[in-house]
ZASETOR-573364 format. One record per residue: residue number from 1; residue in three letters; x, y, z of N, C-alpha, C in turn. Coordinates in nm, 3 decimals, always signed. Layout:
+-----+---------+---------+---------+---------+---------+---------+---------+---------+---------+---------+
| num | residuo |    n_px |    n_py |    n_pz |   ca_px |   ca_py |   ca_pz |    c_px |    c_py |    c_pz |
+-----+---------+---------+---------+---------+---------+---------+---------+---------+---------+---------+
| NUM |     ALA |       X |       Y |       Z |       X |       Y |       Z |       X |       Y |       Z |
...
+-----+---------+---------+---------+---------+---------+---------+---------+---------+---------+---------+
***
This chain:
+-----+---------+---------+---------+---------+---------+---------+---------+---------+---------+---------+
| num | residuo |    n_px |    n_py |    n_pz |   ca_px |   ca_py |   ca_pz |    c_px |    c_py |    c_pz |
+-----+---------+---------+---------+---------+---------+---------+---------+---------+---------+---------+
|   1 |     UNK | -10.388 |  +4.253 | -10.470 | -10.322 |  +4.381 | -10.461 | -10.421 |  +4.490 | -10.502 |
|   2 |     UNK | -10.437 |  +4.606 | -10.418 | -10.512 |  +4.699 | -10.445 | -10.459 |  +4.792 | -10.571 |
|   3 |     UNK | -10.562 |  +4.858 | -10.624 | -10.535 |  +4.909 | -10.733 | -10.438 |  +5.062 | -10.673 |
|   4 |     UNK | -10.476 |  +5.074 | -10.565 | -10.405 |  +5.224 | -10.528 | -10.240 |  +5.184 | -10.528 |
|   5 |     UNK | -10.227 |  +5.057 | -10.472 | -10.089 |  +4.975 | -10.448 | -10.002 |  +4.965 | -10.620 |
|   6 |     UNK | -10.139 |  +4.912 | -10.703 | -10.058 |  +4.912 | -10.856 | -10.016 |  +5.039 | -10.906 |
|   7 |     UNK | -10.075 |  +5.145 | -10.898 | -10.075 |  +5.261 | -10.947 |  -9.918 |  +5.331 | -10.890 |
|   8 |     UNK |  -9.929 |  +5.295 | -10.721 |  -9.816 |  +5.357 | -10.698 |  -9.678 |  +5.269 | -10.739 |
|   9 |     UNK |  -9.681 |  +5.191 | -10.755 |  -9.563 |  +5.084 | -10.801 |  -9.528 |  +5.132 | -10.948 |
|  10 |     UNK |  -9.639 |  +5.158 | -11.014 |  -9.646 |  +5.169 | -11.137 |  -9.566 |  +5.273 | -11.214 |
|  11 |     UNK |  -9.556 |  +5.403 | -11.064 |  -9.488 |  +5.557 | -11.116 |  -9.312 |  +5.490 | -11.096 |
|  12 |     UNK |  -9.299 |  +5.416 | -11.014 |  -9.139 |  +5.366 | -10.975 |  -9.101 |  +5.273 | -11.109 |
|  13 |     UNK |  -9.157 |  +5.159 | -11.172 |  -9.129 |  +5.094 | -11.199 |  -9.195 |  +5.052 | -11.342 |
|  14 |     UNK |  -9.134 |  +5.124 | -11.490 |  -9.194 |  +5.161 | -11.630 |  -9.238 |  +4.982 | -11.654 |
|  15 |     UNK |  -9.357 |  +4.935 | -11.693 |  -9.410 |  +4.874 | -11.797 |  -9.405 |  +4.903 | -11.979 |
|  16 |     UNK |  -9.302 |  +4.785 | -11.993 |  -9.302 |  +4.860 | -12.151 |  -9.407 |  +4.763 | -12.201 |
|  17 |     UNK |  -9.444 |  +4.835 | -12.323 |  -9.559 |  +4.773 | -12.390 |  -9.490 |  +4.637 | -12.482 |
|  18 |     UNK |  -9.375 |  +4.689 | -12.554 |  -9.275 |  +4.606 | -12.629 |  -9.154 |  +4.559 | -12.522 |
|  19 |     UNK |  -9.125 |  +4.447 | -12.472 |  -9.001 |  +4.414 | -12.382 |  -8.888 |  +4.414 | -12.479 |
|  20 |     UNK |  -8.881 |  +4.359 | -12.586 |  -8.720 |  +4.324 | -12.689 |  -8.692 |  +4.439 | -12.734 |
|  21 |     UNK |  -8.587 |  +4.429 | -12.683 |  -8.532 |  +4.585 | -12.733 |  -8.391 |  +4.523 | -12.811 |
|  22 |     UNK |  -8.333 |  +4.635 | -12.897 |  -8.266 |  +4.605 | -13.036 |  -8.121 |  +4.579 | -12.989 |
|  23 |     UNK |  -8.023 |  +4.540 | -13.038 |  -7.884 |  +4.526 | -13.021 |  -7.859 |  +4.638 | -12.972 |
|  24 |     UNK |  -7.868 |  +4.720 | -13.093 |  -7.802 |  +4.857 | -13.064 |  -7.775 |  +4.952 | -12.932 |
|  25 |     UNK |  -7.933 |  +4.926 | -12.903 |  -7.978 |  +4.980 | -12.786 |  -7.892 |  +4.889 | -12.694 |
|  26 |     UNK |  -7.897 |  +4.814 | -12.690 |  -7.824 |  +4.713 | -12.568 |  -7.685 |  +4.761 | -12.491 |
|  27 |     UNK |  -7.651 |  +4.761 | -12.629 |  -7.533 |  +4.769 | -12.624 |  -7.444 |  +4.891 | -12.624 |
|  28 |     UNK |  -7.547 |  +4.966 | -12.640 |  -7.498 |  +5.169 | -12.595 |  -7.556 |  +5.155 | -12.449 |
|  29 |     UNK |  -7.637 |  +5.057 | -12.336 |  -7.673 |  +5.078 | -12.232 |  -7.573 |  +5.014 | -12.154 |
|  30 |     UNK |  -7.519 |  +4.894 | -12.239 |  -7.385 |  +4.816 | -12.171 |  -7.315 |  +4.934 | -12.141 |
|  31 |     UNK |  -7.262 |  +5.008 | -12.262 |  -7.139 |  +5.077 | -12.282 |  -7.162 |  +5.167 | -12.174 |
|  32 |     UNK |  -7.291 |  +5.288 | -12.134 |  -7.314 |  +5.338 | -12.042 |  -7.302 |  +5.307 | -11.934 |
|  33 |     UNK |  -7.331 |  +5.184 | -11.879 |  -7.338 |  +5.134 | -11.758 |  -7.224 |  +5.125 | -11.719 |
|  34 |     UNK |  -7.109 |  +5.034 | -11.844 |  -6.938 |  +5.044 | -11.799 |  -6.886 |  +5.199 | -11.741 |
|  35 |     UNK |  -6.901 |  +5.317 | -11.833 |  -6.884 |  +5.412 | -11.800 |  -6.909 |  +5.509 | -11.659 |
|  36 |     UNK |  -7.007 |  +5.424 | -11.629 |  -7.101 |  +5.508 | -11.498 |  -7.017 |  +5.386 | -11.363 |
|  37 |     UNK |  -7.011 |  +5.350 | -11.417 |  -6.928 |  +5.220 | -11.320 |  -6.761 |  +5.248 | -11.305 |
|  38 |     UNK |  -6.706 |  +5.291 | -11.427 |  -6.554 |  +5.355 | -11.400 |  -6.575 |  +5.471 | -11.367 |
|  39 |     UNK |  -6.621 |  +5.554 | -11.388 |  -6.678 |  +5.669 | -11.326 |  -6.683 |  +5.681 | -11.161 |
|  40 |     UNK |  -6.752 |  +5.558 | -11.099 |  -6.787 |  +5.581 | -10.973 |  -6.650 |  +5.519 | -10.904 |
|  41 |     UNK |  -6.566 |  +5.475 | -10.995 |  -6.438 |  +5.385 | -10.920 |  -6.315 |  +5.526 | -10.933 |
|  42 |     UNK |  -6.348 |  +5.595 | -11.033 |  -6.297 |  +5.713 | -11.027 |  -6.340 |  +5.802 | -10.895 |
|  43 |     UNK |  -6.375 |  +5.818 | -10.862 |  -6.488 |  +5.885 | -10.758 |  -6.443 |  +5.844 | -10.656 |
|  44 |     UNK |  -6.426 |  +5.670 | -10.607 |  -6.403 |  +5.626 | -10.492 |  -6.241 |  +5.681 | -10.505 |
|  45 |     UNK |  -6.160 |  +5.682 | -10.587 |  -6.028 |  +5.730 | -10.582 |  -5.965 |  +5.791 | -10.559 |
|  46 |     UNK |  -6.056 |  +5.907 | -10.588 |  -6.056 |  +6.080 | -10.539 |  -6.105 |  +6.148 | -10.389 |
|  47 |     UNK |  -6.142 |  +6.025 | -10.303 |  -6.212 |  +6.079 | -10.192 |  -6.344 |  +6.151 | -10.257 |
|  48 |     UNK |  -6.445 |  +6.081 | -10.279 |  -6.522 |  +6.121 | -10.364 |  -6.553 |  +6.248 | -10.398 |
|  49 |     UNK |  -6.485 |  +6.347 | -10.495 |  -6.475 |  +6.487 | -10.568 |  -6.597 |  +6.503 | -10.649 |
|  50 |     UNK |  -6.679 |  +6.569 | -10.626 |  -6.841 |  +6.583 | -10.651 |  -6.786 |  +6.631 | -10.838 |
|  51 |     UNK |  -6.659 |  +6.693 | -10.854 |  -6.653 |  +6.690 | -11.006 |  -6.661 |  +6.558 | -11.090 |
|  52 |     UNK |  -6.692 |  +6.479 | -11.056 |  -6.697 |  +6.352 | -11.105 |  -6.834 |  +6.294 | -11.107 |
|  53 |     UNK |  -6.849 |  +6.346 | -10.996 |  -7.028 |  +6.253 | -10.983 |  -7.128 |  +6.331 | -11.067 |
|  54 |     UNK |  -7.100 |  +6.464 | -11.116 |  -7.164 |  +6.503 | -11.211 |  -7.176 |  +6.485 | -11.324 |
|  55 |     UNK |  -7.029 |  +6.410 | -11.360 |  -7.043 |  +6.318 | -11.488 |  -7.100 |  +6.214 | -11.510 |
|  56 |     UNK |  -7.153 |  +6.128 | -11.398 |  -7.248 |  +6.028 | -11.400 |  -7.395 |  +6.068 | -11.397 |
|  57 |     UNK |  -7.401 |  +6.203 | -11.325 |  -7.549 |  +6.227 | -11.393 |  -7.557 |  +6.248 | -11.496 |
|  58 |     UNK |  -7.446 |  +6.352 | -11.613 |  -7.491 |  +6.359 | -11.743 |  -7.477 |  +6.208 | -11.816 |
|  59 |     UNK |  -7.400 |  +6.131 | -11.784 |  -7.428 |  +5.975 | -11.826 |  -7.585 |  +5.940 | -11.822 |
|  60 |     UNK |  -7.622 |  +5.938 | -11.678 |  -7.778 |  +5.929 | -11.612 |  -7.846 |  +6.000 | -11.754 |
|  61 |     UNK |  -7.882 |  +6.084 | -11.780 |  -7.942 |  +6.219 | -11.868 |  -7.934 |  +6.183 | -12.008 |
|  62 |     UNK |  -7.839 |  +6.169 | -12.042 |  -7.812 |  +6.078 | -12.212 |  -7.853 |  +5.933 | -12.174 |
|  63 |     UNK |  -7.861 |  +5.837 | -12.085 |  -7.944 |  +5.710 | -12.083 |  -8.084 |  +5.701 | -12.110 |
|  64 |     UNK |  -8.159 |  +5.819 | -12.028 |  -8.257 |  +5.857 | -12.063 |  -8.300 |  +5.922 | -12.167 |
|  65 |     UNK |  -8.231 |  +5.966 | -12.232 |  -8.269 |  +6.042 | -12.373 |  -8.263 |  +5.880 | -12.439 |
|  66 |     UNK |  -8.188 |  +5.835 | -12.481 |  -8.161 |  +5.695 | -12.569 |  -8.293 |  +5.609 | -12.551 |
|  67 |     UNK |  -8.352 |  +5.605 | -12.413 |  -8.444 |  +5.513 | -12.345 |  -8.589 |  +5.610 | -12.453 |
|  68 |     UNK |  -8.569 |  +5.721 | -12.471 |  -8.687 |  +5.791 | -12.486 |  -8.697 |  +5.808 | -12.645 |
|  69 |     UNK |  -8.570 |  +5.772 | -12.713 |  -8.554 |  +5.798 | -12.852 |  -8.580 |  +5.645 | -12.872 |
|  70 |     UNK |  -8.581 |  +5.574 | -12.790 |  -8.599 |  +5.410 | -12.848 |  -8.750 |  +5.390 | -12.829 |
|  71 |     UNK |  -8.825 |  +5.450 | -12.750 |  -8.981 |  +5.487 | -12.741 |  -8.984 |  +5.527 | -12.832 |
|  72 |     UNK |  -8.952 |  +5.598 | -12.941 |  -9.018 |  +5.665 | -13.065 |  -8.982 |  +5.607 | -13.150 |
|  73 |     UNK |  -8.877 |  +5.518 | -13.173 |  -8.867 |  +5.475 | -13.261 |  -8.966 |  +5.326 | -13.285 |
|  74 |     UNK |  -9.011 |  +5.268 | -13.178 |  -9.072 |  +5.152 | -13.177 |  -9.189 |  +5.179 | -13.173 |
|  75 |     UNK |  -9.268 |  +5.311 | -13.199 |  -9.396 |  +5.347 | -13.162 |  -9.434 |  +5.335 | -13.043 |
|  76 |     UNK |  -9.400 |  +5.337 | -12.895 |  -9.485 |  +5.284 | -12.805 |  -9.543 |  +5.427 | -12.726 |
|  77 |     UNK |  -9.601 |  +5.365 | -12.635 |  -9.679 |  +5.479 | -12.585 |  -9.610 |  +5.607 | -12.613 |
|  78 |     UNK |  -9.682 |  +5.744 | -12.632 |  -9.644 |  +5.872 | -12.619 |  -9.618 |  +5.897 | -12.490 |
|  79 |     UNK |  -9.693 |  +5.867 | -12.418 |  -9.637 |  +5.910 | -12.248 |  -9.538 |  +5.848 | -12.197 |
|  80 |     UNK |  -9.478 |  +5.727 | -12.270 |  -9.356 |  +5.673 | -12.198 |  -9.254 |  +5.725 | -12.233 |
|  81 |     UNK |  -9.290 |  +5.819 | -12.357 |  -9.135 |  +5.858 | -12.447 |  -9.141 |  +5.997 | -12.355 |
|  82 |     UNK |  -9.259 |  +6.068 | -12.339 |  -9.246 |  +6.193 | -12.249 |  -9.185 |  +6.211 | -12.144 |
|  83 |     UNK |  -9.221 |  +6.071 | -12.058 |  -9.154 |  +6.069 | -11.931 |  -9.028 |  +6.062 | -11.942 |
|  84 |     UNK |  -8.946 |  +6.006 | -12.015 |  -8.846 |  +5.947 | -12.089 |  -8.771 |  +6.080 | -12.069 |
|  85 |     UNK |  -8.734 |  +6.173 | -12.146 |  -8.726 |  +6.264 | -12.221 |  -8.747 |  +6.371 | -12.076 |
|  86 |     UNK |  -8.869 |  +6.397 | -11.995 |  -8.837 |  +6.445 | -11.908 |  -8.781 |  +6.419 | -11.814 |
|  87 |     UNK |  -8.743 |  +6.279 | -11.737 |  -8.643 |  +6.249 | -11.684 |  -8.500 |  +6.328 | -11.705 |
|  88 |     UNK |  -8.472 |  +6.288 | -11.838 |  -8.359 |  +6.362 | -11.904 |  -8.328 |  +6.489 | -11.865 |
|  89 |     UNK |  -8.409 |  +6.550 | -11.873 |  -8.418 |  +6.683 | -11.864 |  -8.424 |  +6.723 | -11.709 |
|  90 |     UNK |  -8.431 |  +6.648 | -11.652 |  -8.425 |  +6.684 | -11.483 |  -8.267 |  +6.636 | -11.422 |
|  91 |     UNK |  -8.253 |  +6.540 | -11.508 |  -8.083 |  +6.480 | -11.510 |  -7.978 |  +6.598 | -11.564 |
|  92 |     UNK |  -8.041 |  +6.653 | -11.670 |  -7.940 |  +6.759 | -11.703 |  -7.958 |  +6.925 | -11.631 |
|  93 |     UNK |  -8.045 |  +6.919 | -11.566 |  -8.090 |  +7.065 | -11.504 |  -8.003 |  +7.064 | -11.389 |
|  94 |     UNK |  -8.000 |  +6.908 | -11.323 |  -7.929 |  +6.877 | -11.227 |  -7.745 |  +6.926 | -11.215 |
|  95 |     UNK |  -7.708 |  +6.880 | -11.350 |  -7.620 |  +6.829 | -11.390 |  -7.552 |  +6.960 | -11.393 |
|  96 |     UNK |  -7.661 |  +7.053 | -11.461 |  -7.570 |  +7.213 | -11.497 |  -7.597 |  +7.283 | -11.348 |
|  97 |     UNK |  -7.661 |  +7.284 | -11.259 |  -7.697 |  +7.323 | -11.093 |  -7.573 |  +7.265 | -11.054 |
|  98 |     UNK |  -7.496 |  +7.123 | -11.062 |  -7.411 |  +7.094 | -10.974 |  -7.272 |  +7.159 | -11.067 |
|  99 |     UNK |  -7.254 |  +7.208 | -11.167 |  -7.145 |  +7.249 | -11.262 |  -7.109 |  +7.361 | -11.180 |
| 100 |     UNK |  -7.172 |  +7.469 | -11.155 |  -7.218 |  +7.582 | -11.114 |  -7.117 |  +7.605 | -10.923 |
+-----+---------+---------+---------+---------+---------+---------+---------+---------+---------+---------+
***
């Protein structure tokens, strides 16, 4: 595999430096995931009402903050917690654009 091939795989798809991640964490991503999942069954219910699907991006937006606060807490790269964190922040820019 060419290195241009790793690089681009690489922006889609995070390498963590540490894989085990803590209960806690787990289990606020479970809880998210349930949420974003009744969420979208809400959604299918409504003839999908875009007031709803904006609640799964701010779900989306706080996953990523958690993902980026668990980068700092484990020390790992600075740029993974950045990306982290700016994700977030494109989830919630989103989030208040579709409020609007």
């Amino acid at each position: 595999m060419s290195n241009k091939w790793k690089y681009a795989m690489g922006l889609f798809f995070k390498k963590r430096e540490s894989t085990k991640r803590t209960k806690p964490f787990i289990l606020i991503g479970y809880l998210m995931r349930i949420l974003m999942g009744l969420t979208l069954i809400l959604v299918i219910i409504n003839d999908f009402n875009f007031n709803y699907i904006k609640y799964i991006i701010l779900l989306l937006g706080i996953d990523s903050i958690i993902d980026g606060f668990e980068s700092f807490l484990k020390k790992e790269n600075k740029r993974q917690m950045l990306v982290d964190f700016g994700i977030a922040f494109i989830w919630f820019v989103v989030f208040f654009i579709s409020g609007s």
